[in-house]
Structure formats: C-alpha cells, structure tokens
VMD Tcl script that builds the backbone (N, CA, C; Angstrom):
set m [mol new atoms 507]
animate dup $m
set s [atomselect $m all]
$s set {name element resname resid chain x y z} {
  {N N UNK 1 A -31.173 29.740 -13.623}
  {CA C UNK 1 A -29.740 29.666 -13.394}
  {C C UNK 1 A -29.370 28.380 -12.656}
  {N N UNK 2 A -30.148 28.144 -11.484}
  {CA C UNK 2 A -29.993 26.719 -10.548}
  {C C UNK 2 A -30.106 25.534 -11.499}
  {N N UNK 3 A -30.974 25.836 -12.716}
  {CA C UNK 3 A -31.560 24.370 -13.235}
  {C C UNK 3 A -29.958 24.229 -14.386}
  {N N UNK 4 A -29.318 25.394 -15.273}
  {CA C UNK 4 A -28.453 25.241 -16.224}
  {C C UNK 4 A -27.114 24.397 -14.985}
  {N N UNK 5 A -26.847 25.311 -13.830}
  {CA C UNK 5 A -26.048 24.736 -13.373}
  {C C UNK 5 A -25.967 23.386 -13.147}
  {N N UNK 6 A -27.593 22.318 -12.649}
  {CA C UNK 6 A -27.323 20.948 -11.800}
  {C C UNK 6 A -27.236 20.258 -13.125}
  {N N UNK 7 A -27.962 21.091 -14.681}
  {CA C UNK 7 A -27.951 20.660 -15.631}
  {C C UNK 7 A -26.260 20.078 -16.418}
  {N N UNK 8 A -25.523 21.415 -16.115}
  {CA C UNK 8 A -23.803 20.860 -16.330}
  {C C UNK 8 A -23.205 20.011 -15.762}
  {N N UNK 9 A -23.537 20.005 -14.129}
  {CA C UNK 9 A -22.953 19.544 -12.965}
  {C C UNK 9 A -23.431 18.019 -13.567}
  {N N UNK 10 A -24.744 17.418 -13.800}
  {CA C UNK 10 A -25.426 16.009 -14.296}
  {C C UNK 10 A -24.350 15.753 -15.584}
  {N N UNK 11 A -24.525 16.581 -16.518}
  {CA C UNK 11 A -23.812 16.184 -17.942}
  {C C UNK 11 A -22.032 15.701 -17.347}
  {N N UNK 12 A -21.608 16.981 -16.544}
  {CA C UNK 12 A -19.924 16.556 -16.304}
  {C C UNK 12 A -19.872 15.120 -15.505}
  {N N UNK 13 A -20.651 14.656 -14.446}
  {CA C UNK 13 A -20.561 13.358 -13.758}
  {C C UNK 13 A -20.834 11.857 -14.501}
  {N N UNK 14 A -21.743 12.252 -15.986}
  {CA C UNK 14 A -21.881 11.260 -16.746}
  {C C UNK 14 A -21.041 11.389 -17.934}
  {N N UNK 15 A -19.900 12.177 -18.155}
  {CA C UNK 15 A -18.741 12.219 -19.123}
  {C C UNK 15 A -17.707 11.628 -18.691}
  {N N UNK 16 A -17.524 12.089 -17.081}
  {CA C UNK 16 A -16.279 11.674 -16.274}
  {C C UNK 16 A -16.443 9.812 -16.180}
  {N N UNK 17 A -17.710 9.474 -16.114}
  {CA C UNK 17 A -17.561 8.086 -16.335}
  {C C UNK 17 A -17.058 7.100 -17.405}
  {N N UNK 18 A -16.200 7.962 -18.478}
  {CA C UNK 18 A -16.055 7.537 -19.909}
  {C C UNK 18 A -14.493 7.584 -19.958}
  {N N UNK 19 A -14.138 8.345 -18.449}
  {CA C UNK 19 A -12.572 8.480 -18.721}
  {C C UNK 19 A -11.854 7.462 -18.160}
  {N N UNK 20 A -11.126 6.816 -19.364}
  {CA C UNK 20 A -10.309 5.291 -19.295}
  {C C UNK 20 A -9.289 5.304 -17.947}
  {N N UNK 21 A -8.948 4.870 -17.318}
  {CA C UNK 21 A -7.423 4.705 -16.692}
  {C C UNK 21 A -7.454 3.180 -16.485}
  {N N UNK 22 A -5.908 3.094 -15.742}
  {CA C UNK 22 A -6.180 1.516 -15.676}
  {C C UNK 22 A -5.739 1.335 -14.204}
  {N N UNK 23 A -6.379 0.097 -13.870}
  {CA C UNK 23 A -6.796 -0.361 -12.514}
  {C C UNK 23 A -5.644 -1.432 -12.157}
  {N N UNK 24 A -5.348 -1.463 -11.089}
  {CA C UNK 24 A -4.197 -2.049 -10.230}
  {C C UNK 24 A -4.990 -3.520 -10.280}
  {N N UNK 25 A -4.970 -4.330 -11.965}
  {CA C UNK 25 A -4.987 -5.643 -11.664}
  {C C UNK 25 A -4.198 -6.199 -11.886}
  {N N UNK 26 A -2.798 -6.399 -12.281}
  {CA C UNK 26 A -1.229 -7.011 -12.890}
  {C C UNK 26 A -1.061 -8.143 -12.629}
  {N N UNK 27 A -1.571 -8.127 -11.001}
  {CA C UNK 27 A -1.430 -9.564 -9.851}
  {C C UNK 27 A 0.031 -10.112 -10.532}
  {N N UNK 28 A 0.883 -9.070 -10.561}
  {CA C UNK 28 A 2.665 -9.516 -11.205}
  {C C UNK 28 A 3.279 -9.578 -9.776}
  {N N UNK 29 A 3.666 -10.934 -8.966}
  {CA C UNK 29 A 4.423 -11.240 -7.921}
  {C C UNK 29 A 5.664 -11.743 -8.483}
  {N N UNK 30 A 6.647 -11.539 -9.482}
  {CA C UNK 30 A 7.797 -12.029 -9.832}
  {C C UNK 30 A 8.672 -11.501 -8.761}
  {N N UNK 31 A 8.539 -10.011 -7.897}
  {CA C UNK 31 A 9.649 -9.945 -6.867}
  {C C UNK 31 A 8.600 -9.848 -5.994}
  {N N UNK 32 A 7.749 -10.625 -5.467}
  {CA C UNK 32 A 6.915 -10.209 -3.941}
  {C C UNK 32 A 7.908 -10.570 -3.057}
  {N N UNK 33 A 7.357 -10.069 -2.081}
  {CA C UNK 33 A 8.233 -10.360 -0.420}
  {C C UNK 33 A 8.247 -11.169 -0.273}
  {N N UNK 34 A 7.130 -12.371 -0.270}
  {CA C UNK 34 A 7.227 -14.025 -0.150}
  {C C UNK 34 A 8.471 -14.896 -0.742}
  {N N UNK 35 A 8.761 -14.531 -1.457}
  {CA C UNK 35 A 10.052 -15.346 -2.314}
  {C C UNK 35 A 11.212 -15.085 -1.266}
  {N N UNK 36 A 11.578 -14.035 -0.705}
  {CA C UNK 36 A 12.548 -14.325 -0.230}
  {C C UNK 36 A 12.598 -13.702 1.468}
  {N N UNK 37 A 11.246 -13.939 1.759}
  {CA C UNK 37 A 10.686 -13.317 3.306}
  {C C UNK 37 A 9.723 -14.454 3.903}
  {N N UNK 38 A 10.348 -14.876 5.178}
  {CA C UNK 38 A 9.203 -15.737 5.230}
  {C C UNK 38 A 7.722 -15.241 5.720}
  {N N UNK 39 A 6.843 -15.748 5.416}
  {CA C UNK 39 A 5.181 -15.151 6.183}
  {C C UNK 39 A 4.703 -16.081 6.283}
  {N N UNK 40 A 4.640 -15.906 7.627}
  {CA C UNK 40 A 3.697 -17.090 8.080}
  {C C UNK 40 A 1.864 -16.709 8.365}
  {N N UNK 41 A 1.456 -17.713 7.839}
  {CA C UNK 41 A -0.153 -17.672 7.800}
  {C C UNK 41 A -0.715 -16.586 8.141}
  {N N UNK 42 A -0.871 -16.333 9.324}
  {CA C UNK 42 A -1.151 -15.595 10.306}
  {C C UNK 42 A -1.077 -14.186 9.871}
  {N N UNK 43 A 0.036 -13.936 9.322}
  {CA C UNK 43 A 0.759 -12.468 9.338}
  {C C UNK 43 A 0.342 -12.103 7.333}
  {N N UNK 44 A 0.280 -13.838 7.178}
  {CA C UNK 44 A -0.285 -12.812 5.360}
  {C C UNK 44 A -1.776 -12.901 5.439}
  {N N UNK 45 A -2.679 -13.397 6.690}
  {CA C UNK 45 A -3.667 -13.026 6.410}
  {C C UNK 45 A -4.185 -11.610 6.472}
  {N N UNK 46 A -3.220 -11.176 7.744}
  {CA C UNK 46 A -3.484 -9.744 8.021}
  {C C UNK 46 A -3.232 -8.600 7.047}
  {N N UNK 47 A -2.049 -9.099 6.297}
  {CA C UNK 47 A -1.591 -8.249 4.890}
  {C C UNK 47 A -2.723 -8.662 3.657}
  {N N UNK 48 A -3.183 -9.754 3.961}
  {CA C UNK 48 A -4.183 -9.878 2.416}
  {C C UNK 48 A -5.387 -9.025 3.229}
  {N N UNK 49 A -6.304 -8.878 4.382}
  {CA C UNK 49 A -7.272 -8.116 4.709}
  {C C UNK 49 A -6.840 -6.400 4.923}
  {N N UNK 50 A -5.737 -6.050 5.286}
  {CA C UNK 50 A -5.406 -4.834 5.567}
  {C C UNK 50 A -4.243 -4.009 4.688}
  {N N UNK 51 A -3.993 -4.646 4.258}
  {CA C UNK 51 A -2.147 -4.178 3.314}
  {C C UNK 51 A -2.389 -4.012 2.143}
  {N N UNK 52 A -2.748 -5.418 1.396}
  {CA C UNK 52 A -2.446 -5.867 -0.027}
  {C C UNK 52 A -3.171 -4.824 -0.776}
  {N N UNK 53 A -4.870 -4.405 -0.339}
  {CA C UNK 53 A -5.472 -3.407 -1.491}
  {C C UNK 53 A -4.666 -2.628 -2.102}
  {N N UNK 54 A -3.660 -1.725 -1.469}
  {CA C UNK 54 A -3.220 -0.630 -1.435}
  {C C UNK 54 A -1.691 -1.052 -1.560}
  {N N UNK 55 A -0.883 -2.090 -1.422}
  {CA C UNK 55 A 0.425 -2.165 -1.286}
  {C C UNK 55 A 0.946 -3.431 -2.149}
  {N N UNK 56 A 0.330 -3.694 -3.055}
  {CA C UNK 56 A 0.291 -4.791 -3.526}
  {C C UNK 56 A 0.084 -4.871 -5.608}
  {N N UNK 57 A 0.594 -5.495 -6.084}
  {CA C UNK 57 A 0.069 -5.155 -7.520}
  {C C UNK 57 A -1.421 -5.841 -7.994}
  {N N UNK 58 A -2.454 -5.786 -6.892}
  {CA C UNK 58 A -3.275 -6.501 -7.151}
  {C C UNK 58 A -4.525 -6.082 -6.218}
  {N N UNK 59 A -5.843 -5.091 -6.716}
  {CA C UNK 59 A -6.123 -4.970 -5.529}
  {C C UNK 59 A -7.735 -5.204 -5.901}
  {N N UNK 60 A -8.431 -5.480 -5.046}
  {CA C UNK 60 A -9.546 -6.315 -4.964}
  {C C UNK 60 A -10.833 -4.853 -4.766}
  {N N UNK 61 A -10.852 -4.631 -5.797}
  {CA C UNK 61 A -11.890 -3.235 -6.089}
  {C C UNK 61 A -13.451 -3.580 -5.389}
  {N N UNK 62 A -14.199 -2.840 -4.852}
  {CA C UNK 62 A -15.597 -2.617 -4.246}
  {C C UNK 62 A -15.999 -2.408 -4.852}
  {N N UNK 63 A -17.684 -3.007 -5.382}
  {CA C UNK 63 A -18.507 -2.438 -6.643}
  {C C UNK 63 A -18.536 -0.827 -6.240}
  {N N UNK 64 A -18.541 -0.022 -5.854}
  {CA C UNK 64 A -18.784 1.188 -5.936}
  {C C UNK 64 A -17.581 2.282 -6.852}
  {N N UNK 65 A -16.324 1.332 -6.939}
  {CA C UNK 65 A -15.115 1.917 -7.654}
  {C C UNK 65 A -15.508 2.271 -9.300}
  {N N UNK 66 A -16.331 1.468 -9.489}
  {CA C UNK 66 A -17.145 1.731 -10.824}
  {C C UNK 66 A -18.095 3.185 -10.846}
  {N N UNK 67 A -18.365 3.999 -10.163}
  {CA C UNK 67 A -18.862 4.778 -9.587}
  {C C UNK 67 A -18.003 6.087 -9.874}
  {N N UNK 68 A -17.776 6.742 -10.673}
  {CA C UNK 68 A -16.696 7.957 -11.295}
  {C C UNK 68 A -17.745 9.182 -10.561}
  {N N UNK 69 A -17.120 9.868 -9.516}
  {CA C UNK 69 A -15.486 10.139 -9.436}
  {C C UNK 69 A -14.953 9.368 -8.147}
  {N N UNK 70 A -15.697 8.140 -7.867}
  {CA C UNK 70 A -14.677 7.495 -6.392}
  {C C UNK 70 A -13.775 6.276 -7.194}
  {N N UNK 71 A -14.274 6.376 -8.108}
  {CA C UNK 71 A -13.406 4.811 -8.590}
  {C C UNK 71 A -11.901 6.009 -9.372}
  {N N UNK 72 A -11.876 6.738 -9.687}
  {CA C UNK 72 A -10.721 7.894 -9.767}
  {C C UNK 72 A -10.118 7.865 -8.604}
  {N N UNK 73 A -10.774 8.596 -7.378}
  {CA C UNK 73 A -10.373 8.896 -6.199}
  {C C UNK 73 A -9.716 7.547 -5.614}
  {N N UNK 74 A -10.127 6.035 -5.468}
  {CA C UNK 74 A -9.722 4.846 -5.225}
  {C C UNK 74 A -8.231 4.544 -5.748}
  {N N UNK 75 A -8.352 4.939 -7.132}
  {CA C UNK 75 A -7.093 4.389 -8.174}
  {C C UNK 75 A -5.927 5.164 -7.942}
  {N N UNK 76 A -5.658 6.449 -7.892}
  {CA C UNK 76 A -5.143 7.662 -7.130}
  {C C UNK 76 A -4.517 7.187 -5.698}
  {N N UNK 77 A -5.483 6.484 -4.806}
  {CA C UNK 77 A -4.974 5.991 -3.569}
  {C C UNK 77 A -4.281 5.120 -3.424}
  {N N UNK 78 A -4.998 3.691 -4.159}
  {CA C UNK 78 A -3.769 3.090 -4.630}
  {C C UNK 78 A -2.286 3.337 -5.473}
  {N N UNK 79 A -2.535 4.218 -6.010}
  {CA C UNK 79 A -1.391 4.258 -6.784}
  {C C UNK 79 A 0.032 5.058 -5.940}
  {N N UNK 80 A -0.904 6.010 -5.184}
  {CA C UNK 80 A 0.078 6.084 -3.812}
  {C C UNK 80 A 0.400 5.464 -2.774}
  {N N UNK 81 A -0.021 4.604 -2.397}
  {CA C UNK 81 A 0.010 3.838 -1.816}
  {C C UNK 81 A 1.032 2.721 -2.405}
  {N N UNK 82 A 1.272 2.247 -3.360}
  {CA C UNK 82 A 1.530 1.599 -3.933}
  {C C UNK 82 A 3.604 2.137 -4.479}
  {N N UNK 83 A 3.651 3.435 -4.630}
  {CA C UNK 83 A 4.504 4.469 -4.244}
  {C C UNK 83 A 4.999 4.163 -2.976}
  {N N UNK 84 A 4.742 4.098 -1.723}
  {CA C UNK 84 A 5.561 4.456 -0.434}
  {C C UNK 84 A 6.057 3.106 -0.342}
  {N N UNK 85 A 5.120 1.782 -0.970}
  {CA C UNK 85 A 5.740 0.284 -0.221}
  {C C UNK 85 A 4.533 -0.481 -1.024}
  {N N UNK 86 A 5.480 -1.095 -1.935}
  {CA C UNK 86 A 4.565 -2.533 -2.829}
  {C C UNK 86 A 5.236 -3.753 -2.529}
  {N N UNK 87 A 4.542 -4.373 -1.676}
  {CA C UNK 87 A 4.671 -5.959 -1.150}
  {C C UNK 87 A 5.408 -7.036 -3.088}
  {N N UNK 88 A 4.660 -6.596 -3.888}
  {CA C UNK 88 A 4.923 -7.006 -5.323}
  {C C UNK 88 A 5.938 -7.171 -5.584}
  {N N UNK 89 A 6.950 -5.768 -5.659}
  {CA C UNK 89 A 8.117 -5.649 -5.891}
  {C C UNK 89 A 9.002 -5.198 -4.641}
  {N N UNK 90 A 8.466 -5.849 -3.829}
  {CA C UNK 90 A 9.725 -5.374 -2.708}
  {C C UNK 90 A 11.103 -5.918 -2.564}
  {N N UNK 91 A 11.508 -6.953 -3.377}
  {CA C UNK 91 A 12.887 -7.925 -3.613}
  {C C UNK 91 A 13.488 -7.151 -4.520}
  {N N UNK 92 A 12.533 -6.437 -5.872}
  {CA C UNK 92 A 13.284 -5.669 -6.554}
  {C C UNK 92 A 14.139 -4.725 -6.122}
  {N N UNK 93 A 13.955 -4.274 -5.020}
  {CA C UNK 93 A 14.812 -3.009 -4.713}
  {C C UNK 93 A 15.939 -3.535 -3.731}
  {N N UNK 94 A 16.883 -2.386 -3.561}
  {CA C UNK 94 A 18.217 -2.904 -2.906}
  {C C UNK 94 A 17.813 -3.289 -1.120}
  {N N UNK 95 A 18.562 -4.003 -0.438}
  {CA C UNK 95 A 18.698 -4.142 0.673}
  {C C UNK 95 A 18.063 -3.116 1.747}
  {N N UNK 96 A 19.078 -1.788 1.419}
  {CA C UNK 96 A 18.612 -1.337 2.042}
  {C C UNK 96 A 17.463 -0.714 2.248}
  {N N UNK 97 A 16.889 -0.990 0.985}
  {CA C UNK 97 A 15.455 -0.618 0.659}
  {C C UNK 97 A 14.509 -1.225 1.538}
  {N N UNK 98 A 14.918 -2.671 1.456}
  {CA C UNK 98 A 13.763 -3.338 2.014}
  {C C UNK 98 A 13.870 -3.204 3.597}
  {N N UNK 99 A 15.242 -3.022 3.761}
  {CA C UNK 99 A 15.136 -3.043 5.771}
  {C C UNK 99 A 14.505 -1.741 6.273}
  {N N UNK 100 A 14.869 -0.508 5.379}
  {CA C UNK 100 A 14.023 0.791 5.692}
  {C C UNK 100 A 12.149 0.291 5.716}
  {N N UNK 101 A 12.141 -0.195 4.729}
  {CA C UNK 101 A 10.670 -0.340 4.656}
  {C C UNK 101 A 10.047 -1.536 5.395}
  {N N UNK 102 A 10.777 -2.628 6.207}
  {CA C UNK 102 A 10.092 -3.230 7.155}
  {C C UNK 102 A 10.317 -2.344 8.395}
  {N N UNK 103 A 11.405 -1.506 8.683}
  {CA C UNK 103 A 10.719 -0.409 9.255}
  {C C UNK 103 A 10.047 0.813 9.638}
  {N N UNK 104 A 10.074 0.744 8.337}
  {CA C UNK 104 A 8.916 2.036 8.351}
  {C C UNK 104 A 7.358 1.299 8.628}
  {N N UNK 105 A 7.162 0.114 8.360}
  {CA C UNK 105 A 5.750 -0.754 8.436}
  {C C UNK 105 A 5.687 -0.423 10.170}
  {N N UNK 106 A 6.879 -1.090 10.966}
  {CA C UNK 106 A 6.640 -1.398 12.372}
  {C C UNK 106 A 6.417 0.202 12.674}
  {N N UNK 107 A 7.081 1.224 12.236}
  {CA C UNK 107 A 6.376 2.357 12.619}
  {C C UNK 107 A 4.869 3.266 12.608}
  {N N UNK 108 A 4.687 2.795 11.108}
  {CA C UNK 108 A 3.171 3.274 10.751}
  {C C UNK 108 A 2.475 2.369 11.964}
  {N N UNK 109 A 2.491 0.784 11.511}
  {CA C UNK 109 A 1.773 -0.239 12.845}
  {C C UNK 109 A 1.279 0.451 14.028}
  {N N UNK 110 A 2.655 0.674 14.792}
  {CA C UNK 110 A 2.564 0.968 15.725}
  {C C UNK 110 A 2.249 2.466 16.344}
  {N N UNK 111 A 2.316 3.349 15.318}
  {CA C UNK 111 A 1.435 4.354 15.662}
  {C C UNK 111 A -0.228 4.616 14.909}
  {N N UNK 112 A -0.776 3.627 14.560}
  {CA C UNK 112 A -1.846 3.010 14.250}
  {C C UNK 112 A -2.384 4.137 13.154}
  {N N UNK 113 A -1.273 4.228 12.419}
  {CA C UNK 113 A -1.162 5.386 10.889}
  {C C UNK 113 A -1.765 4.434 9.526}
  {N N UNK 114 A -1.640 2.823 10.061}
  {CA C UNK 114 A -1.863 2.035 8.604}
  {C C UNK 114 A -2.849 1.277 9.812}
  {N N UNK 115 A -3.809 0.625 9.189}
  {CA C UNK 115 A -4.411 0.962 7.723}
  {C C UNK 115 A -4.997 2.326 7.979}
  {N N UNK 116 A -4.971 2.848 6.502}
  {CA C UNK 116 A -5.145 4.449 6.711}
  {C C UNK 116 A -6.795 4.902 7.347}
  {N N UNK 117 A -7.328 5.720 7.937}
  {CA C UNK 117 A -8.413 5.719 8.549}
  {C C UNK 117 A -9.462 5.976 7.335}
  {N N UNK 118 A -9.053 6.281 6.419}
  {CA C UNK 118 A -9.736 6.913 5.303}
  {C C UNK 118 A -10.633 5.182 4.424}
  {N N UNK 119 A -9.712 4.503 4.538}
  {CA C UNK 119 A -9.974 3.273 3.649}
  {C C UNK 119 A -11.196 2.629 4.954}
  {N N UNK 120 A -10.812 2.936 5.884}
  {CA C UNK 120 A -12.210 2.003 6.996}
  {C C UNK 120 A -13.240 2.725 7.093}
  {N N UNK 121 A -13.389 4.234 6.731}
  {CA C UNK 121 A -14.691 5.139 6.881}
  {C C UNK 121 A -15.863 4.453 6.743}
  {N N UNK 122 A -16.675 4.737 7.528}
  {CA C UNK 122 A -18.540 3.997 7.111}
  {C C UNK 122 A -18.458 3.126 7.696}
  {N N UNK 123 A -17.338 1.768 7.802}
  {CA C UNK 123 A -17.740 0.374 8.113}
  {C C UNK 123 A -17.333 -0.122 6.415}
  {N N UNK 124 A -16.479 0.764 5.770}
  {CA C UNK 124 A -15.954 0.189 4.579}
  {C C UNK 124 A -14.704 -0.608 4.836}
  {N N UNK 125 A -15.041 -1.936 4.139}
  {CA C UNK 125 A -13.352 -2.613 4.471}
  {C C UNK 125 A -13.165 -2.826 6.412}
  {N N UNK 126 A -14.173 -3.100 6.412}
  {CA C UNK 126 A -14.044 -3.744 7.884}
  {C C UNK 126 A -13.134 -4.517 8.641}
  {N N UNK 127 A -13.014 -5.140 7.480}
  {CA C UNK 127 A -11.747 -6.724 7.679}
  {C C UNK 127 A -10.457 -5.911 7.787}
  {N N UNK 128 A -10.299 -4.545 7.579}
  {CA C UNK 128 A -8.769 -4.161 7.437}
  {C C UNK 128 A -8.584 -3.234 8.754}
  {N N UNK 129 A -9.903 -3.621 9.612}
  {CA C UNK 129 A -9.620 -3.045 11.170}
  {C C UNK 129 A -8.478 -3.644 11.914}
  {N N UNK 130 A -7.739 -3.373 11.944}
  {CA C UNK 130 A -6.472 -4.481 12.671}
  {C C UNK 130 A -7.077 -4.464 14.393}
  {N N UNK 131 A -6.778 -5.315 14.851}
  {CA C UNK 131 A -6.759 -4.929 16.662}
  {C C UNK 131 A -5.252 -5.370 16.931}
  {N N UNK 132 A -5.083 -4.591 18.372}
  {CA C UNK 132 A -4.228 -4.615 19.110}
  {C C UNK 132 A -2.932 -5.668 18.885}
  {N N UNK 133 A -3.706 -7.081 18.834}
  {CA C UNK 133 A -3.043 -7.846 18.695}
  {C C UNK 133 A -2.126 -8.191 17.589}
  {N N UNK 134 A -3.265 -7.841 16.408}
  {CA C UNK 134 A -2.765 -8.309 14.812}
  {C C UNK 134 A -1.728 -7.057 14.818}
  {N N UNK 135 A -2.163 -6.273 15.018}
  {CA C UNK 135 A -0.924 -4.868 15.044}
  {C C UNK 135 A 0.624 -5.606 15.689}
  {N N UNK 136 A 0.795 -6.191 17.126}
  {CA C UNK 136 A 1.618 -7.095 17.460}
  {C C UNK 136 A 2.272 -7.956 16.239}
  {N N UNK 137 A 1.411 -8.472 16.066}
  {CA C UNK 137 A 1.779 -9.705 15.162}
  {C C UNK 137 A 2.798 -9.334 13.872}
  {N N UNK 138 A 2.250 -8.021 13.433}
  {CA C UNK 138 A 2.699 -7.573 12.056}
  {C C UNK 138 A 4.158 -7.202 12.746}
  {N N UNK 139 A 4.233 -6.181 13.980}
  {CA C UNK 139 A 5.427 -5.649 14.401}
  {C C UNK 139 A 6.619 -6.368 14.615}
  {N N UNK 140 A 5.993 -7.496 15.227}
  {CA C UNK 140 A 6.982 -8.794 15.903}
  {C C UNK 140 A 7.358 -9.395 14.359}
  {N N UNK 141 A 6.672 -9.308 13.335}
  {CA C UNK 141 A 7.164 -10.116 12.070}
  {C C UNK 141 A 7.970 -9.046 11.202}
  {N N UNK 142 A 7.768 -8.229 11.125}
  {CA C UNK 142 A 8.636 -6.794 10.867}
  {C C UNK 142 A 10.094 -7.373 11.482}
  {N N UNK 143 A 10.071 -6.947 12.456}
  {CA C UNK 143 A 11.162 -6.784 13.491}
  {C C UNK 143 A 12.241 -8.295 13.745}
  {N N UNK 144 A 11.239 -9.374 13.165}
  {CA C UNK 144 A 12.173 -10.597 13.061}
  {C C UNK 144 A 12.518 -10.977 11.956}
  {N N UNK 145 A 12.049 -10.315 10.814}
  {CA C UNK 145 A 12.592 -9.700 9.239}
  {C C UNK 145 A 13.881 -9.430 9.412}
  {N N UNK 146 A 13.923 -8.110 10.143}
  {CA C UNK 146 A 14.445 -6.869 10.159}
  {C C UNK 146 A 16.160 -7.589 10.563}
  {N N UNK 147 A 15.765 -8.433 11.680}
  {CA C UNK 147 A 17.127 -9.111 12.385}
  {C C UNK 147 A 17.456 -10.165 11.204}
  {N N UNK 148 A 16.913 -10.915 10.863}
  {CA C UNK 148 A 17.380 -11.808 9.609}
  {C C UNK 148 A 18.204 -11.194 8.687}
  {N N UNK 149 A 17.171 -9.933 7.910}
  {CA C UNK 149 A 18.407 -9.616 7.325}
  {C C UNK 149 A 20.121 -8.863 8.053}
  {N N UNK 150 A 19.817 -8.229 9.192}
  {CA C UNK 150 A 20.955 -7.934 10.200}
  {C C UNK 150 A 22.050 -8.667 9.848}
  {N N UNK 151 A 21.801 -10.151 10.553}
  {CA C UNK 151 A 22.078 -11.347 10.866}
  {C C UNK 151 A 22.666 -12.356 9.506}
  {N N UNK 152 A 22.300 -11.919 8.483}
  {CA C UNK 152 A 22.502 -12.427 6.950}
  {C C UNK 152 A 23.732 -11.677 6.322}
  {N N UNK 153 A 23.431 -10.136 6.315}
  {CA C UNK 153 A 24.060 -8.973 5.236}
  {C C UNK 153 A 24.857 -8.506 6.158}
  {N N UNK 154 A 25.646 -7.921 5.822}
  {CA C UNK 154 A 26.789 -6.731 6.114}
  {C C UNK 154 A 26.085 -5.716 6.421}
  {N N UNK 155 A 26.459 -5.156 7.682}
  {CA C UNK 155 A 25.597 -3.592 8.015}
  {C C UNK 155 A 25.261 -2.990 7.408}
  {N N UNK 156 A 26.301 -2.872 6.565}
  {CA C UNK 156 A 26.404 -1.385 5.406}
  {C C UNK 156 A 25.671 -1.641 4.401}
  {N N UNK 157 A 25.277 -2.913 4.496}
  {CA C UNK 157 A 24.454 -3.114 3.032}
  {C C UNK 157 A 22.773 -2.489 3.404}
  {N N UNK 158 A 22.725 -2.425 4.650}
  {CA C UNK 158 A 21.160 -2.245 4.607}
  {C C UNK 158 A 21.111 -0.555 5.574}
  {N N UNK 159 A 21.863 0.323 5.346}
  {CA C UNK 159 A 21.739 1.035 5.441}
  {C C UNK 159 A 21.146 2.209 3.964}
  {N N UNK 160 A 20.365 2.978 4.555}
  {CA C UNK 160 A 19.964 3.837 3.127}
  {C C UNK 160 A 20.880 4.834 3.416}
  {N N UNK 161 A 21.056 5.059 2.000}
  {CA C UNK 161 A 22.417 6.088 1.554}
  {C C UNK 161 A 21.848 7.689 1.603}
  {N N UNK 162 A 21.969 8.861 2.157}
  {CA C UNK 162 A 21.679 10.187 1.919}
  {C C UNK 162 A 21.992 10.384 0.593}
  {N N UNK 163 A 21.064 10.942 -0.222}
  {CA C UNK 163 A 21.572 11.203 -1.564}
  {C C UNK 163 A 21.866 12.539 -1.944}
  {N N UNK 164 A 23.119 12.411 -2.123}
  {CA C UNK 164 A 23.964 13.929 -2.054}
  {C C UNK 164 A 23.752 14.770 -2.939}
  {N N UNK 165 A 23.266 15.932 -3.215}
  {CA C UNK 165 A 22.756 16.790 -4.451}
  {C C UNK 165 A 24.442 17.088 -5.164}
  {N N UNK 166 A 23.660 16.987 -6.733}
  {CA C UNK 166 A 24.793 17.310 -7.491}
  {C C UNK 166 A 25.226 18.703 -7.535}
  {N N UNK 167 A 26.419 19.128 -7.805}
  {CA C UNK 167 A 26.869 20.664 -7.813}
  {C C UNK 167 A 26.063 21.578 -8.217}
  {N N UNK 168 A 25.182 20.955 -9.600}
  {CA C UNK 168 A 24.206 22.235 -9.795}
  {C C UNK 168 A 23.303 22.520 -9.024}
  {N N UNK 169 A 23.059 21.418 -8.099}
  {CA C UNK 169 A 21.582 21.853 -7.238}
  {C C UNK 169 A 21.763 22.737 -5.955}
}
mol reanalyze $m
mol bondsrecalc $m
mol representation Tube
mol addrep $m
C-alpha cells in the first residue's frame, strides 16, 4: 500500500512539471513610476533588491522556480503581489490611485510587513533584507512623492473614492 502510494505521489510531481503557465517576464515599463516619479539611485536600488521581484512586470526567477510545485507556488506570489501594487503600471492608474499606494508602501515599510518574511526564509533573497535605514529611505521617498503630488493636483484629485454599491447589491 506505502509503495502504490509514494508510487502516485512520484508519478503526480513529475506530471505537474509539464503544466505550462507563464512567468512574469514582459519587462513592459510603458507606465512605470520612473516616467513620472522621481527615484533617485539610492531608493531604486532598494526597489530593484527588495520590491521589483514581486511588484514589478519583470521578475528575476531563482533556479529552483523551475522546480514544480515551487515555481507554481513563486508565480501565484508574484502574481499577487503584483495585484496590490505594480511599480510597471503605476502611472496607468488614476491619481488617486497612485497617492493611496505610495501610502500604503510607507505603511507596509514601516511596519516591516514588506518585504514579505516568506520571500527571505532560509537566507533566500538576502539582498531584499532591508535595514533600518533603507526602510527610512523608502519612507522619506514615499512621503516626498506623496507631497509633490499634494503640492501639484487638486486635493480631490488624489483622494480614493468609496465605491457605492449599486441598488441591486
């Protein structure tokens, strides 16, 4: 009985390696944040070691992603990730889109929620350990975003709208 089972369990782990999806390589920056955000050195190095895998249309896979079922489990993460805040297309969206989401960054930052603990496990992705400081760095560049656009737009433009359910709901 033990041997039919590790016998299925072997056959299902070498089938699952056959199942296609596709991988976050696009590297499509037509609306990245850079075009119309400034970043200075400093602050996109910290986003290319800690951010970009996961927030970005472009992400720089570990030989082990080849490895079914973590290279599933990887693509999945990104792709949520990629869902809450994509550096890629962050111009695409309205105003108030983007001022919510430079602060929602200074919030995750600063309650040391990003980078997610899951992506540094083992001593994986080392480089996306932020310290104290780089955490600073990102907040203070958040937050002098955040006043630019203030300082640029009309209040009301960068406020997010409650979205009011329609009568049937």
């Amino acid at each position: 009985m033990i041997k039919k089972i590790s016998i299925a369990i072997l056959v299902l782990l070498v089938a699952i390696q056959f199942i296609p999806y596709e991988k976050n390589l696009s590297d499509d920056n037509t609306y990245h944040i850079s075009k119309s955000y400034n970043i200075p050195d400093n602050v996109n190095m910290i986003l290319k070691n800690a951010c970009n895998d996961c927030h970005t249309n472009l992400t720089r896979y570990p030989w082990y992603s080849n490895v079914e079922p973590i290279g599933l489990f990887l693509n999945n993460h990104v792709t949520d990730g990629k869902g809450h805040l994509n550096f890629s297309e962050f111009i695409n969206r309205p105003l108030a889109y983007q001022n919510h989401k430079l602060e929602e960054t200074i919030e995750m930052v600063e309650e040391k929620e990003m980078p997610l603990p899951s992506y540094t496990y083992f001593g994986l992705h080392a480089e996306a350990n932020i310290t104290d400081e780089e955490r600073e760095i990102l907040i203070d560049w958040a937050k002098e975003q955040m006043a630019m656009l203030k300082a640029t737009y009309p209040a009301d433009s960068l406020i997010m709208r409650r979205r009011t359910p329609s009568p049937s709901e």
